[in-house]
C-alpha positions as CSV (number, residue, x, y, z in Angstrom):
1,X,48.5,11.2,-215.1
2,X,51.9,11.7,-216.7
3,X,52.6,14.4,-213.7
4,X,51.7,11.1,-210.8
5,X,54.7,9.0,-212.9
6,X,57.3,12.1,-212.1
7,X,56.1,12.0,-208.7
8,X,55.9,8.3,-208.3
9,X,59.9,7.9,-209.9
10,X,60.8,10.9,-208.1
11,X,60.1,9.4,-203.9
12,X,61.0,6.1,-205.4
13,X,64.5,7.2,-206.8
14,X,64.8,8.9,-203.3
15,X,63.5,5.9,-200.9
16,X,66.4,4.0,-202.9
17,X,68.7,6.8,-202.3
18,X,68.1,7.0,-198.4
19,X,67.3,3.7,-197.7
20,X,71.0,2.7,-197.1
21,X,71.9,5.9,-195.8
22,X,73.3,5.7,-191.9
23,X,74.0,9.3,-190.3
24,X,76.5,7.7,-187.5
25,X,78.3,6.0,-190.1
26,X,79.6,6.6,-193.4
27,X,78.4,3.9,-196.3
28,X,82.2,3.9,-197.8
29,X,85.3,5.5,-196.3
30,X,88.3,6.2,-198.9
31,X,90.8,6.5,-196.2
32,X,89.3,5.5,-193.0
33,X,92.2,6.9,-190.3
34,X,91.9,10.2,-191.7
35,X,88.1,10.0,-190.7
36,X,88.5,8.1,-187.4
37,X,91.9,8.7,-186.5
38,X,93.9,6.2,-183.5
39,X,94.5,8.8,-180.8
40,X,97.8,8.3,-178.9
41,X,98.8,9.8,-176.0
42,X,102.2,11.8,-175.5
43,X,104.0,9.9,-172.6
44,X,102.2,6.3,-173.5
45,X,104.0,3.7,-173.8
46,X,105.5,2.0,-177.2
47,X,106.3,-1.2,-178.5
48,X,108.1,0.4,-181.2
49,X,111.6,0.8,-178.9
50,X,113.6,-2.2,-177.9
51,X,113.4,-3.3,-173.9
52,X,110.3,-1.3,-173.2
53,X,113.0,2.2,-173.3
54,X,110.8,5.0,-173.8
55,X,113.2,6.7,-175.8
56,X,116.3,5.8,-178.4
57,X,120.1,6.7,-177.0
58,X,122.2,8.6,-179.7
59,X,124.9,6.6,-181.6
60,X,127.9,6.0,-179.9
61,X,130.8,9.1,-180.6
62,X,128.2,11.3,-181.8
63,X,128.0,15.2,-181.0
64,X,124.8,17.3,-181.0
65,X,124.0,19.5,-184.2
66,X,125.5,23.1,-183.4
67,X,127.6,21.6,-180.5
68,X,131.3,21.7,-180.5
69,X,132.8,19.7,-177.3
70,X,134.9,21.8,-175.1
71,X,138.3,19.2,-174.5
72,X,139.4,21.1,-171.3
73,X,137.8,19.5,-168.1
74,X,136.4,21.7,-165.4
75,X,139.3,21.6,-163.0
76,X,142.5,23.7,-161.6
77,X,144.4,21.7,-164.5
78,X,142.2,21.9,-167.3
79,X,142.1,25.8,-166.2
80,X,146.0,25.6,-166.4
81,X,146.1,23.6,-169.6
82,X,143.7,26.2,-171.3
83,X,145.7,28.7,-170.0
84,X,148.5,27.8,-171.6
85,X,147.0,26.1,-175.0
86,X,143.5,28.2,-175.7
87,X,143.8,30.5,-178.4
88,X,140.8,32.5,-179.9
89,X,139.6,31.4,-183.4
90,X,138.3,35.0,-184.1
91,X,141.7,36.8,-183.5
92,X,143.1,35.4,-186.7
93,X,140.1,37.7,-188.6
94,X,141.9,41.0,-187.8
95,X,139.1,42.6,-190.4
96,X,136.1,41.8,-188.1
97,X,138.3,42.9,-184.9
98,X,136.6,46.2,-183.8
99,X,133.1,44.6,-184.5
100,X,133.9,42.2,-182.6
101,X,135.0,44.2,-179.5
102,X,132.3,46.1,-180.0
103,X,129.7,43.0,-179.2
104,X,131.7,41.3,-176.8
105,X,131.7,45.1,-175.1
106,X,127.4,44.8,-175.4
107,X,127.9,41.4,-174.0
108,X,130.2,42.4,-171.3
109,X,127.6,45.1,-170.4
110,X,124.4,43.0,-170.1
111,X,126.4,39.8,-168.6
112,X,129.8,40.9,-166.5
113,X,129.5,44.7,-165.7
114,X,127.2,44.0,-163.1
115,X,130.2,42.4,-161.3
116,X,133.1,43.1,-162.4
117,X,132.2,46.9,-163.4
118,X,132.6,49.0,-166.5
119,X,136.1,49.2,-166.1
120,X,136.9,46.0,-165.7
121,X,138.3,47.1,-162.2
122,X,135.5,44.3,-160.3
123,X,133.7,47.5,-158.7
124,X,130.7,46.4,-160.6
125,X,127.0,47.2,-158.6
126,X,126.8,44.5,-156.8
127,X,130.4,44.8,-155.4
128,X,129.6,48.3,-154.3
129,X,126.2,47.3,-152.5
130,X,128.5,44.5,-150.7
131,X,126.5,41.5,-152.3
132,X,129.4,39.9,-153.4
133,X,132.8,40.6,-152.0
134,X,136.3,40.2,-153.5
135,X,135.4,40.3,-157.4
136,X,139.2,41.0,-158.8
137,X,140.3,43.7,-161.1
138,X,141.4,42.2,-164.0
139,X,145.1,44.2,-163.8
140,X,145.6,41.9,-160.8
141,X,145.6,39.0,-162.2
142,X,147.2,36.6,-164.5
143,X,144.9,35.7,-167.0
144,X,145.4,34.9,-170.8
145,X,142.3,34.2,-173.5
146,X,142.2,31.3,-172.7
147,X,141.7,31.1,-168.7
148,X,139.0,34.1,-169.4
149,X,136.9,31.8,-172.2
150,X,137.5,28.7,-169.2
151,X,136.0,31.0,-166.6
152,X,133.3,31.9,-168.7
153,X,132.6,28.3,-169.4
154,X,132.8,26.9,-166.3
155,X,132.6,29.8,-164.0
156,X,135.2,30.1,-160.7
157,X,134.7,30.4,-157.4
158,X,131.4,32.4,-157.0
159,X,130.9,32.9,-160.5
160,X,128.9,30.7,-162.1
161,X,129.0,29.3,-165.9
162,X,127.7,31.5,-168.9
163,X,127.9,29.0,-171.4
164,X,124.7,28.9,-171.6
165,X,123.8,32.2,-172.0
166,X,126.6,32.7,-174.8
167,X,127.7,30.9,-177.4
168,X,131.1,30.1,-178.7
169,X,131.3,32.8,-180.7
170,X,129.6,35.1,-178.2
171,X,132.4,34.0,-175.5
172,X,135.4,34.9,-177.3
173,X,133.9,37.8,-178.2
174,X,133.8,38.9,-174.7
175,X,136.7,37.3,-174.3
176,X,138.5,40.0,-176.9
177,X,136.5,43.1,-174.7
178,X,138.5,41.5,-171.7
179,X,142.0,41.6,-173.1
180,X,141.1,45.0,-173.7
181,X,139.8,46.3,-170.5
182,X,142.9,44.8,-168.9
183,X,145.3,46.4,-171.2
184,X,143.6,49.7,-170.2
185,X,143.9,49.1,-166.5
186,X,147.3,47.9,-167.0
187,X,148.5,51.3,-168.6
């Protein structure tokens, strides 16, 4: 008799138990958006901007993290003006020289050879196969660090810019391997 009463507590204590219980829905949710979370979509649109802009401008006068502006403007005068005013930063570390040569020359190798040639003499590859046609030696012309950091920036003539593919440091860097090349054609 005593074993029916275990039994009889036993399925009673469980009908309790499972009587409220709902499979497709929890009876009591802590945090219910960590369960059932809103899904947004990337590109949908936001009431959280002012005028229905998708996105917020940057602050008036502001610069980019990592991003120094370059003050010379991409013309035959700004190429004049840095000419004339452009020094390099890294010449003043005379300690770090050679190293630095010596990656501006890796530089030069992956980025200008292929033009302007080992020598620096523009008989680069693609000068010898005729794809590109008057590339100039750097003893023939005029050029100070600063018109060479310009032309890397902006690129000249068929040239294009590498200011992408190097940074600042990166271009006066090559910048240094220049002056060199040119006081080696020049002797």
């Amino acid at each position: 008799m005593k074993s029916f009463v275990k039994i009889g507590i036993t399925l009673g204590v469980a009908a309790i138990m499972t009587s409220c219980f709902d499979k497709s829905r929890p009876n009591y949710q802590y945090f219910p958006n960590m369960y059932e979370s809103v899904a947004y979509e990337p590109y949908q649109e936001a009431d959280g901007f002012k005028n229905g802009v998708e996105a917020q401008l940057p602050a008036e006068h502001t610069v980019n993290r990592g991003w120094m502006p370059y003050d010379y403007e991409n013309t035959t005068e700004g190429k004049e003006l840095a000419m004339a005013e452009l020094k390099n930063p890294l010449a003043a570390d005379s300690l770090s020289y050679d190293k630095y040569v010596a990656n501006g020359k890796e530089l030069y190798g992956i980025y200008c050879a292929i033009c302007h040639g080992d020598k620096g003499d523009g008989m680069g590859p693609l000068a010898e196969r005729e794809k590109f046609l008057g590339i100039p030696s750097y003893a023939d012309r005029e050029i100070t660090e600063g018109s060479i950091y310009h032309v890397i920036y902006y690129g000249l003539n068929s040239m294009g810019s590498y200011a992408v593919q190097l940074n600042e440091k990166e271009r006066w860097e090559v910048v240094m391997y220049v002056e060199q090349l040119k006081e080696n054609l020049t002797k």
